[in-house]
Z-matrix of the N, CA and C atoms (Angstrom, degrees):
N
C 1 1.453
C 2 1.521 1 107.94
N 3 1.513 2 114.99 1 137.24
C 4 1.671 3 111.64 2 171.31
C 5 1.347 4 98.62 3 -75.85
N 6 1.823 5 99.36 4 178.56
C 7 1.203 6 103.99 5 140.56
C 8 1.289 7 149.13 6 -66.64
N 9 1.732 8 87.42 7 -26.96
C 10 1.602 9 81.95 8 -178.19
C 11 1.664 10 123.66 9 -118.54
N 12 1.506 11 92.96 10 77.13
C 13 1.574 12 108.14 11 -142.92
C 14 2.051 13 86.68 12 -91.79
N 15 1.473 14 98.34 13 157.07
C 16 1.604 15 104.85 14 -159.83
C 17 1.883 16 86.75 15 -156.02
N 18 1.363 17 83.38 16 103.63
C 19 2.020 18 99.94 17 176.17
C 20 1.681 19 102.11 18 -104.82
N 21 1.180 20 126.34 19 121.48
C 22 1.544 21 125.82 20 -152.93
C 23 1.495 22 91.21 21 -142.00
N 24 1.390 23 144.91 22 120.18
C 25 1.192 24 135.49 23 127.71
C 26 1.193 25 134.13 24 -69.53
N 27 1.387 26 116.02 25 153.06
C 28 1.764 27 108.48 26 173.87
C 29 1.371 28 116.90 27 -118.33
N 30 1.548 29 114.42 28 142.37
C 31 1.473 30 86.54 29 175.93
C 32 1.840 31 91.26 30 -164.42
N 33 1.409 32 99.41 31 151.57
C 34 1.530 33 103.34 32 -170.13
C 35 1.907 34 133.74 33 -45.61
N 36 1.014 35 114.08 34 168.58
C 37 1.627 36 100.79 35 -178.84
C 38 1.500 37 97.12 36 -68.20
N 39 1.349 38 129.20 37 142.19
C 40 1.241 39 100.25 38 -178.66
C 41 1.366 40 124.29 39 127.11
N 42 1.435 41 105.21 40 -78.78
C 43 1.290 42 111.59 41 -168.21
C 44 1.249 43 106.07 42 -74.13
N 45 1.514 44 91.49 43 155.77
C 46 2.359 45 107.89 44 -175.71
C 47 2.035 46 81.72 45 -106.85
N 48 1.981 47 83.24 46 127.35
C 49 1.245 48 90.16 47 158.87
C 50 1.173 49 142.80 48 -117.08
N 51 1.513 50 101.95 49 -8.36
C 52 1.411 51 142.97 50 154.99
C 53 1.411 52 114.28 51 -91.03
N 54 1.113 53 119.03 52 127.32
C 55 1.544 54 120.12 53 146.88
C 56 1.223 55 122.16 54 -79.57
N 57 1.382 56 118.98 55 130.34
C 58 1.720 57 106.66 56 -179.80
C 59 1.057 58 111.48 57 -90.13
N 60 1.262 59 92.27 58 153.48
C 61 1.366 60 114.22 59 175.32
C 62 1.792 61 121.35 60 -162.04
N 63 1.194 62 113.73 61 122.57
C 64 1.191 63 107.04 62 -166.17
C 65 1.853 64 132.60 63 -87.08
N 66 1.620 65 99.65 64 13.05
C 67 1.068 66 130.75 65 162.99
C 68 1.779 67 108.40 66 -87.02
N 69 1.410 68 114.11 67 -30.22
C 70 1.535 69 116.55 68 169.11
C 71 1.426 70 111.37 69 -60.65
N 72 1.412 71 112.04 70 -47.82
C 73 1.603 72 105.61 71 -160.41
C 74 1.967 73 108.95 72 -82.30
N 75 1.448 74 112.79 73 -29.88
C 76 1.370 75 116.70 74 171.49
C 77 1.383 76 111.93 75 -69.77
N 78 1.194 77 119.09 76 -2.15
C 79 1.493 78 127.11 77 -171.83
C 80 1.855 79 106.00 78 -100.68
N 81 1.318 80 85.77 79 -63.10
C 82 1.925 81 88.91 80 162.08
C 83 1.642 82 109.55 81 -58.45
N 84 0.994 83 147.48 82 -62.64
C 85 1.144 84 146.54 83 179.21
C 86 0.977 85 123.96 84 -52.91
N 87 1.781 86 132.84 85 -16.65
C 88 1.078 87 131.47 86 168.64
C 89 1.679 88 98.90 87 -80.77
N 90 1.054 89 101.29 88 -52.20
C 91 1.440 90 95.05 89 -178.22
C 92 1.633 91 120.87 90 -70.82
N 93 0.974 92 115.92 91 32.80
C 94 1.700 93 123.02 92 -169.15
C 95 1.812 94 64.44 93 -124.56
N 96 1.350 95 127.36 94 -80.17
C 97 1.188 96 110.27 95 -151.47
C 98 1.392 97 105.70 96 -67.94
N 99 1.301 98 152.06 97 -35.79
C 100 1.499 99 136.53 98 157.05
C 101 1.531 100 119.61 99 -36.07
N 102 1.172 101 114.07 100 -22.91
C 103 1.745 102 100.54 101 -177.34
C 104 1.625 103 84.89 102 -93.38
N 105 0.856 104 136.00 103 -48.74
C 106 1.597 105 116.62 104 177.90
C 107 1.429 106 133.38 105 -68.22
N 108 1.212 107 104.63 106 -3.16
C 109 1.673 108 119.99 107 159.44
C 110 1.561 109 102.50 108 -73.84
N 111 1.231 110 119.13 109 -58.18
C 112 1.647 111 121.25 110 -170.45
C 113 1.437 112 101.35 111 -51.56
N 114 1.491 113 97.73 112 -70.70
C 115 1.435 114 119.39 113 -155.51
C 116 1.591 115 103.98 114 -58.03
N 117 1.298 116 129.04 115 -45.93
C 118 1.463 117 110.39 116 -171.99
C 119 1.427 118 99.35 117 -84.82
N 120 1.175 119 134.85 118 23.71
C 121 1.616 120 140.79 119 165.01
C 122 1.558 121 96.29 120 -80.51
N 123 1.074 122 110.80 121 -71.15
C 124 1.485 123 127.23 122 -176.13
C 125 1.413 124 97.55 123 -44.75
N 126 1.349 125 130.56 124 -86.76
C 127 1.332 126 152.12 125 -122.98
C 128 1.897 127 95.61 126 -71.63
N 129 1.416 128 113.62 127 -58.92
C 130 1.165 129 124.60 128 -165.02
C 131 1.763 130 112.08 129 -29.76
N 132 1.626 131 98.91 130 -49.59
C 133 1.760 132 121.63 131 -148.74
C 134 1.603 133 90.71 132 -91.02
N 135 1.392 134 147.63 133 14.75
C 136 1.662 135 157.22 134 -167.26
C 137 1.932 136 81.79 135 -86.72
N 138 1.208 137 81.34 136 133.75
C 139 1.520 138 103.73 137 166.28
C 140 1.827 139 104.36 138 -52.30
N 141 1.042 140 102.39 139 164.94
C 142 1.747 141 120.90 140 161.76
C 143 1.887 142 101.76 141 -66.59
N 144 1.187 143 100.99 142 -83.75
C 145 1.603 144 99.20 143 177.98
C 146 1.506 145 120.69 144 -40.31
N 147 1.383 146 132.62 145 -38.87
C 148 1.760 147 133.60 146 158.62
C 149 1.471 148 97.93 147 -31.42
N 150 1.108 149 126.16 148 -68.70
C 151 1.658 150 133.19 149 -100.57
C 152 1.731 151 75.92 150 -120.18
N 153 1.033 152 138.25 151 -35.50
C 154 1.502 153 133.34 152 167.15
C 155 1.327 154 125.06 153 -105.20
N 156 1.524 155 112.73 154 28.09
C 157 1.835 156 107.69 155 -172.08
C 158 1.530 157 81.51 156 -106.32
N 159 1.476 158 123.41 157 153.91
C 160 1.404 159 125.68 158 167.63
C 161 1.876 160 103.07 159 -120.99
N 162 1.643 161 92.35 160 129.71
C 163 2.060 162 89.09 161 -168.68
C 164 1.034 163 101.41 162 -73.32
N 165 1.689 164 139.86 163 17.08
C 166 1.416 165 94.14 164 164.24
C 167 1.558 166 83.49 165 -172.17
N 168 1.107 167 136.80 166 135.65
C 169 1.668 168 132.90 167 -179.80
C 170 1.243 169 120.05 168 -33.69
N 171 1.417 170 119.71 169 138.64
C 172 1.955 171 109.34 170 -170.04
C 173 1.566 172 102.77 171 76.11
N 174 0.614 173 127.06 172 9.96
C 175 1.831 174 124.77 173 -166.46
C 176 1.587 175 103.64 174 -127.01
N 177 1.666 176 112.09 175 123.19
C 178 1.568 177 121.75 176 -173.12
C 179 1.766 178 99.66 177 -56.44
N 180 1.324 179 99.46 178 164.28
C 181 1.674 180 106.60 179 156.93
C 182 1.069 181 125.15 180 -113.98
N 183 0.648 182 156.00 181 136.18
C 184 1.890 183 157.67 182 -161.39
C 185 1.736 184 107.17 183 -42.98
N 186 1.457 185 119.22 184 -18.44
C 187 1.398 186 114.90 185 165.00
C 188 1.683 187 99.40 186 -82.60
N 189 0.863 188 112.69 187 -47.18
C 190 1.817 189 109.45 188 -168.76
C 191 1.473 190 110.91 189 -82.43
N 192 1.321 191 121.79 190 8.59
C 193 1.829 192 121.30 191 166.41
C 194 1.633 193 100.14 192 -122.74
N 195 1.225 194 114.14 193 3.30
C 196 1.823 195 110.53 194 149.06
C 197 1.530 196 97.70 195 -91.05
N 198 1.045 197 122.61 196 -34.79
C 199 1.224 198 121.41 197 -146.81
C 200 2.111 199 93.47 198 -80.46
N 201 1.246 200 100.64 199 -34.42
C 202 1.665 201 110.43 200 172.62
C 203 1.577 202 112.93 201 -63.08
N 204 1.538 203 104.83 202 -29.20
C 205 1.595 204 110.41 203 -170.41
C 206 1.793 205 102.21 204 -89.44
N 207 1.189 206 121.40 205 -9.17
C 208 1.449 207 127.67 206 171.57
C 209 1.053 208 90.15 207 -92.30
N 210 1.656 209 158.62 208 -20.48
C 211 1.449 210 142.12 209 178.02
C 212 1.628 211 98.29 210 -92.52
N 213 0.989 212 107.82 211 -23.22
C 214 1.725 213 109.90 212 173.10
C 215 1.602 214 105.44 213 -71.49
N 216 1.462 215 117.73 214 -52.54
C 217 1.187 216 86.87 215 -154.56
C 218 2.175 217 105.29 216 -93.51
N 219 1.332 218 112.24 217 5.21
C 220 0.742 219 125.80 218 158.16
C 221 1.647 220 126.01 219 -55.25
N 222 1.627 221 125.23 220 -47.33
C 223 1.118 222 156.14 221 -173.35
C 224 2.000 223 85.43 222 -82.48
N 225 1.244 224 126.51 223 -63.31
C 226 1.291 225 99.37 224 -148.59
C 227 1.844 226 88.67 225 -101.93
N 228 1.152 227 150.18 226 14.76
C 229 1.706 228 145.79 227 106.41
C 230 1.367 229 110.31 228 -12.41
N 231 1.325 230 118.30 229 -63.02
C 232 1.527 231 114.11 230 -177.35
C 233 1.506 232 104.40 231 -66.28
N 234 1.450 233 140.46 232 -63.91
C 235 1.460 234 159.39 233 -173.66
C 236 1.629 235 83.23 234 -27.39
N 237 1.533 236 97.41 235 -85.91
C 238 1.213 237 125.55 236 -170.29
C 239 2.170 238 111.58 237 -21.66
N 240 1.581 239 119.18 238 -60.80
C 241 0.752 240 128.36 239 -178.17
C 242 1.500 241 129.34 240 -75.97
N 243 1.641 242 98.93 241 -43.29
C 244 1.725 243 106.86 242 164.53
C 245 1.535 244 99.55 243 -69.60
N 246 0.985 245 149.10 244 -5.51
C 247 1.265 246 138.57 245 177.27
C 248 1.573 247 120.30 246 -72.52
N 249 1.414 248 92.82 247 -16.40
C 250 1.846 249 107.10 248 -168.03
C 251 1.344 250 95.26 249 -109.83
N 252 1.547 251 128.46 250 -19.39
C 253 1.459 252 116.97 251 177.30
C 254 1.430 253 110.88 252 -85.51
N 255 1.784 254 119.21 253 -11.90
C 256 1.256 255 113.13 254 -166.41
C 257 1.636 256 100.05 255 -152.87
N 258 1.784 257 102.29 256 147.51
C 259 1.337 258 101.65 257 -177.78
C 260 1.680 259 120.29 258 -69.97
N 261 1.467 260 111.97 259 -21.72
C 262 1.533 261 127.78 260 158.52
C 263 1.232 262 121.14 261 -136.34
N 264 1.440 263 103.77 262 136.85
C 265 1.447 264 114.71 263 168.90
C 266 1.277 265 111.40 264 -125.68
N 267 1.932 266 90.36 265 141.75
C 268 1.517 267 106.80 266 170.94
C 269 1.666 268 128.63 267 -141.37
N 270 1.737 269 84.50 268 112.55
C 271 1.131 270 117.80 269 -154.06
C 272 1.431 271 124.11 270 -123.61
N 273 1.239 272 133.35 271 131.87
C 274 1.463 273 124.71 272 -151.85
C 275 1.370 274 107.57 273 -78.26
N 276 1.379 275 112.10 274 155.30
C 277 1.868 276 120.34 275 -174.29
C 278 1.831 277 80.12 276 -118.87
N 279 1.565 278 95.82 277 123.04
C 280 1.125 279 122.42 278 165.09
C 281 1.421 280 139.91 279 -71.03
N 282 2.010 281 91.06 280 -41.49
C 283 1.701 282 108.48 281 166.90
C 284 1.712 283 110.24 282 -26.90
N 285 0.947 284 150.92 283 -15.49
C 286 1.352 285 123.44 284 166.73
C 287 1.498 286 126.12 285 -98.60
N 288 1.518 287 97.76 286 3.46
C 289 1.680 288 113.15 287 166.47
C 290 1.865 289 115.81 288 -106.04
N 291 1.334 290 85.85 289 -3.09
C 292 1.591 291 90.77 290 178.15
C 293 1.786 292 116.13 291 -33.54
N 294 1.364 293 125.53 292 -28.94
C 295 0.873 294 98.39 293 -170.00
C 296 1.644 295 104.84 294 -122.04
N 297 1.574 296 123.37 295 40.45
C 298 1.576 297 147.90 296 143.48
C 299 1.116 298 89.70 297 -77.09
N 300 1.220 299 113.09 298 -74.59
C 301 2.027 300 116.51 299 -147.19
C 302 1.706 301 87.62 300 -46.25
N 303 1.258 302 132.23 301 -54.51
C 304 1.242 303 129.34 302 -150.92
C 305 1.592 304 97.58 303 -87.57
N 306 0.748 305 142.60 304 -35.71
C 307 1.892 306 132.66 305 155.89
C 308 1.476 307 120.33 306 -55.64
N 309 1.646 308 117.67 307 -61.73
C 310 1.475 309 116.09 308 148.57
C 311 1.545 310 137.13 309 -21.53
N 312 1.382 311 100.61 310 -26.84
C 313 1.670 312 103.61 311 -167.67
C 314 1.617 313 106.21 312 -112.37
N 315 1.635 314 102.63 313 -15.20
C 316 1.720 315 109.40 314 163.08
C 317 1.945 316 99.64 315 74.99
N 318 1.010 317 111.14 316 54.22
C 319 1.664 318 105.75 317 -149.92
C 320 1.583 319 98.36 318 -79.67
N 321 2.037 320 109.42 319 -12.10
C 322 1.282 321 101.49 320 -154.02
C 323 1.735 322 94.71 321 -102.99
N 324 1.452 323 98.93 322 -2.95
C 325 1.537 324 105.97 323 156.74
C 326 1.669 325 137.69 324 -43.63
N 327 1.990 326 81.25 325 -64.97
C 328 1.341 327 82.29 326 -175.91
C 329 1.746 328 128.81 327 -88.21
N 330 1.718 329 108.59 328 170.03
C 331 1.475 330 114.51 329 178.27
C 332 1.206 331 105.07 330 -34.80
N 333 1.461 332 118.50 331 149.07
C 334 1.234 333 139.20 332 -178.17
C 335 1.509 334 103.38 333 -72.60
N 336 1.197 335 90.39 334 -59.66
C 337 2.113 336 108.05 335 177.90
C 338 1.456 337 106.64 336 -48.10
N 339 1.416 338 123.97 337 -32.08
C 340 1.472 339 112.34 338 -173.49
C 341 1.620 340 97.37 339 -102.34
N 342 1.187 341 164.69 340 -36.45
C 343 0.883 342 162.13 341 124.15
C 344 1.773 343 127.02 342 -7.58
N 345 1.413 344 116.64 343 -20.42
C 346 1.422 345 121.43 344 167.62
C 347 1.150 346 96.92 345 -111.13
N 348 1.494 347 138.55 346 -26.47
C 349 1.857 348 134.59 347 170.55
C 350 1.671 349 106.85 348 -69.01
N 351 1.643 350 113.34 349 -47.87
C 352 1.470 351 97.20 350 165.38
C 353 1.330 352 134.70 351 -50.69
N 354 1.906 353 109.08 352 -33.29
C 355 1.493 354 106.28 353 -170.76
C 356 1.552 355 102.81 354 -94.68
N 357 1.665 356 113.73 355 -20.56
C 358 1.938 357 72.99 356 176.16
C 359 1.318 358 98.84 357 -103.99
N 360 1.446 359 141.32 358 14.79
C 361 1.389 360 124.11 359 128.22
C 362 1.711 361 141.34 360 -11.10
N 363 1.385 362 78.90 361 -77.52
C 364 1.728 363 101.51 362 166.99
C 365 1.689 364 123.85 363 -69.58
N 366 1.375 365 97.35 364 -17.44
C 367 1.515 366 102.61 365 161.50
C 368 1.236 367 123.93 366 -71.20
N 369 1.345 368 101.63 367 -54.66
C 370 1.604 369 100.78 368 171.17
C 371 1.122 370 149.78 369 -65.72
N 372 1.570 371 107.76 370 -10.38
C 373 1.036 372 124.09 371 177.15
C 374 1.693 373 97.40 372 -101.93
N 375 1.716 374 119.68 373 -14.33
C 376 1.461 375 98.96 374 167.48
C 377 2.135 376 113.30 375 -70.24
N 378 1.424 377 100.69 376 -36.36
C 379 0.985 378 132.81 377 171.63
C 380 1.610 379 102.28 378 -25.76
N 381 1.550 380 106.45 379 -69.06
C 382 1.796 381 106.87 380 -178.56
C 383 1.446 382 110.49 381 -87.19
N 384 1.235 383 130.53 382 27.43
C 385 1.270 384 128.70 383 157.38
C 386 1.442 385 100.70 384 -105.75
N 387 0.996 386 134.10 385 -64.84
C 388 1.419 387 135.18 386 176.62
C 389 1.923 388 99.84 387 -43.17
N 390 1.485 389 136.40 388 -52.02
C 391 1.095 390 106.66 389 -174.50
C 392 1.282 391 118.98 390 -85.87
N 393 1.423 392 122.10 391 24.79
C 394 1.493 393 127.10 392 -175.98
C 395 1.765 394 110.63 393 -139.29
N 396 1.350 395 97.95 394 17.05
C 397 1.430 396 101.32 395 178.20
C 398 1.895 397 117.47 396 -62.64
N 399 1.381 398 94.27 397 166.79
C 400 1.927 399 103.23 398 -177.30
C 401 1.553 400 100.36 399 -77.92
N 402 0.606 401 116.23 400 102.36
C 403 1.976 402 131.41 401 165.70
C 404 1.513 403 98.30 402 -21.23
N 405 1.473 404 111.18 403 -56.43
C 406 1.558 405 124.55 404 -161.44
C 407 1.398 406 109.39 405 -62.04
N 408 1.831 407 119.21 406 -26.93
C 409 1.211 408 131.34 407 -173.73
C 410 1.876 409 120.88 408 -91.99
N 411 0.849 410 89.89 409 14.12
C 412 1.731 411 97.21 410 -153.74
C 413 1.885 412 92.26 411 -81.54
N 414 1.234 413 119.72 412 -22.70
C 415 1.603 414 120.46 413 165.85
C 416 1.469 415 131.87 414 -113.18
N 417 1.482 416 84.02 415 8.41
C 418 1.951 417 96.94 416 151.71
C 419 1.165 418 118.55 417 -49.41
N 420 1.537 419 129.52 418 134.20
C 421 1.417 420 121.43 419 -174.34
C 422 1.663 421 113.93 420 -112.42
N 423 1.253 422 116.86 421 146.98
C 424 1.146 423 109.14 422 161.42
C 425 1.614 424 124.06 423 -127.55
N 426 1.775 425 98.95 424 126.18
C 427 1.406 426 108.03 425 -147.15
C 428 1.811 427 96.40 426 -85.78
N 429 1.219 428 97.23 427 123.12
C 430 1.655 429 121.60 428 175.67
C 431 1.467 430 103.58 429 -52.33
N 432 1.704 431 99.21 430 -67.57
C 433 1.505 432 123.03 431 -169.09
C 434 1.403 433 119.84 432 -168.10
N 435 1.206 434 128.25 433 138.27
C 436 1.543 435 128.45 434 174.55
C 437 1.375 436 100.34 435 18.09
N 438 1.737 437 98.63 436 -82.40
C 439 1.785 438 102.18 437 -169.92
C 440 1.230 439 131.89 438 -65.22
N 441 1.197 440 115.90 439 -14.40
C 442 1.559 441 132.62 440 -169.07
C 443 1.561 442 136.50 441 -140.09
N 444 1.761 443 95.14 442 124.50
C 445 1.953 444 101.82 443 -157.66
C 446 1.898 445 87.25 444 -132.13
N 447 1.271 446 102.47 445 168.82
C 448 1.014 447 100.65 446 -132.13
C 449 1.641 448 82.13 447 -167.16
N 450 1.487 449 139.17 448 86.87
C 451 1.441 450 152.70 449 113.91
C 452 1.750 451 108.02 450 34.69
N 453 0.853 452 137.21 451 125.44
C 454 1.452 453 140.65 452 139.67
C 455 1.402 454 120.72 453 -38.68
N 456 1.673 455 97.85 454 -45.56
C 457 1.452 456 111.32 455 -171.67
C 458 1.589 457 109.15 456 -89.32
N 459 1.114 458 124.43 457 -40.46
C 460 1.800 459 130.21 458 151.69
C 461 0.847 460 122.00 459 -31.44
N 462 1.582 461 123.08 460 -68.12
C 463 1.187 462 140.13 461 142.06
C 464 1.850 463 125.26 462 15.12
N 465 1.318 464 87.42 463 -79.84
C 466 1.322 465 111.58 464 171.45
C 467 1.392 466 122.77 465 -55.75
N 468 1.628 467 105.59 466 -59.88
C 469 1.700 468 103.36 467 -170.51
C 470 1.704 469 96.53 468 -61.33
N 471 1.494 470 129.16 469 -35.92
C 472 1.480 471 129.92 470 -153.32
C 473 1.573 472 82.65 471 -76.65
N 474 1.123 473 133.50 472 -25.62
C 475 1.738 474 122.62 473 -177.38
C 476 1.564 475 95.10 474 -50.28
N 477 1.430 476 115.34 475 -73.06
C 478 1.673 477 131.04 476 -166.71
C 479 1.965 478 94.48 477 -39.21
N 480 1.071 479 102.08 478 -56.61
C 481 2.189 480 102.69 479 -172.55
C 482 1.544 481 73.16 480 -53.93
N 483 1.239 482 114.15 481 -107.87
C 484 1.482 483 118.71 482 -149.51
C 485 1.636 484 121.63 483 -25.38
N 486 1.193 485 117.00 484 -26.71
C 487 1.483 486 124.32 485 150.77
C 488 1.570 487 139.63 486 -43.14
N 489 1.457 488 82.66 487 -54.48
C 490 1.432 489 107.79 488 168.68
C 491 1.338 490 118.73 489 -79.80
N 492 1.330 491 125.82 490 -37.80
C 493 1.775 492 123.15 491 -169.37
C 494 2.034 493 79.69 492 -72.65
N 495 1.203 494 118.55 493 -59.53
C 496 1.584 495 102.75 494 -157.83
C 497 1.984 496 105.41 495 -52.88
N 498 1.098 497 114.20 496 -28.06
C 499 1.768 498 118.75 497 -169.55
C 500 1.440 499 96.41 498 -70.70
N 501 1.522 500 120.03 499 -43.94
C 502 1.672 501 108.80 500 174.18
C 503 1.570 502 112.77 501 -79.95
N 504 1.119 503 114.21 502 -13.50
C 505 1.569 504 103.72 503 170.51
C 506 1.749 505 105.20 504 -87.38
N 507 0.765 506 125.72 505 4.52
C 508 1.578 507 120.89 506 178.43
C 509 1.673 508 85.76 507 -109.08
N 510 1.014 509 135.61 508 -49.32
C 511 1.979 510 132.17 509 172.35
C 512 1.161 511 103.92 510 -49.87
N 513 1.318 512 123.62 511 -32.65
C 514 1.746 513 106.79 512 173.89
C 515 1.293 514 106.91 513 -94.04
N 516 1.246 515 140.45 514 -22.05
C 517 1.440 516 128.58 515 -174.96
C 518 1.466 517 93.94 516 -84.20
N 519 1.435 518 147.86 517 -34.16
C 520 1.412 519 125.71 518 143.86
C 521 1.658 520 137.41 519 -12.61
N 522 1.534 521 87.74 520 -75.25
C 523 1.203 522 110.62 521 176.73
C 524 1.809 523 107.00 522 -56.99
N 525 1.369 524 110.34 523 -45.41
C 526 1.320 525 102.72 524 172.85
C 527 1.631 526 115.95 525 -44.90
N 528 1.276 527 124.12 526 -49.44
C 529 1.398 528 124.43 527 -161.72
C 530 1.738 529 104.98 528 -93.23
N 531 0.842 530 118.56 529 9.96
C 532 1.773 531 128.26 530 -178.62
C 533 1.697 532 88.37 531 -91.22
């Protein structure tokens, strides 16, 4: 996986790509907050040297791909919320600065302890927006670009992948240095 990895669906003005259901979104959201029960179990107790060695030059360290998932979930908080005030939003996709935001923000600077309290912070509180979302909004789109729109409700489940692909790429850059 890069860093500056960009998962985009497309799909017509129009079309429902989600069905709602409000057993879907308490279901994703529970499990947004279960991987952050595990994971900041794990993550917290990582040596200093883990958590700032990068495997290979150009390559995040396990502080600076949390530190990407706090610009994620920061970026899709806004998505997430203007999405319910409006039937489209248009709003910039950052993924190709992914790796400014994450030099800009000095991620390998800061405390470890405040850096895993910021991100499942912001999880959880993405967490209770997603399980309390407007039913009516869930195929609001938000337009990337000309070619590409992008579900409220898509949106969302692709948060949980993109969550997850960065937590196994920080398990292999572990495993790399073991």
């Amino acid at each position: 996986m890069t860093n500056g990895d960009k998962a985009k669906r497309r799909v017509r003005k129009g079309e429902t790509m989600v069905e709602s259901n409000p057993n879907n979104w308490d279901g994703l959201a529970s499990n947004i907050e279960k991987t952050l029960d595990e994971t900041c179990k794990q993550l917290i107790s990582l040596p200093k040297e883990t958590i700032e060695s990068r495997p290979n030059p150009g390559d995040w360290s396990v502080k600076e791909i949390v530190g990407h998932l706090v610009d994620s979930a920061s970026n899709n908080h806004q998505r997430f919320v203007r999405l319910q005030v409006a039937d489209n939003l248009i709003f910039p996709d950052y993924s190709q600065d992914n790796d400014a935001w994450v030099s800009i923000q000095r991620y390998q600077e800061i405390p470890w302890d405040d850096l895993i309290d910021l991100w499942r912070y912001l999880n959880l509180h993405l967490a209770r927006v997603i399980r309390t979302v407007d039913e009516g909004c869930i195929d609001h789109l938000w337009i990337v670009d000309e070619d590409t729109w992008i579900t409220l409700g898509e949106l969302m489940i692709d948060y949980l992948r993109h969550l997850e692909d960065h937590l196994r790429q920080i398990k292999e850059n572990i495993g790399d240095m073991t």
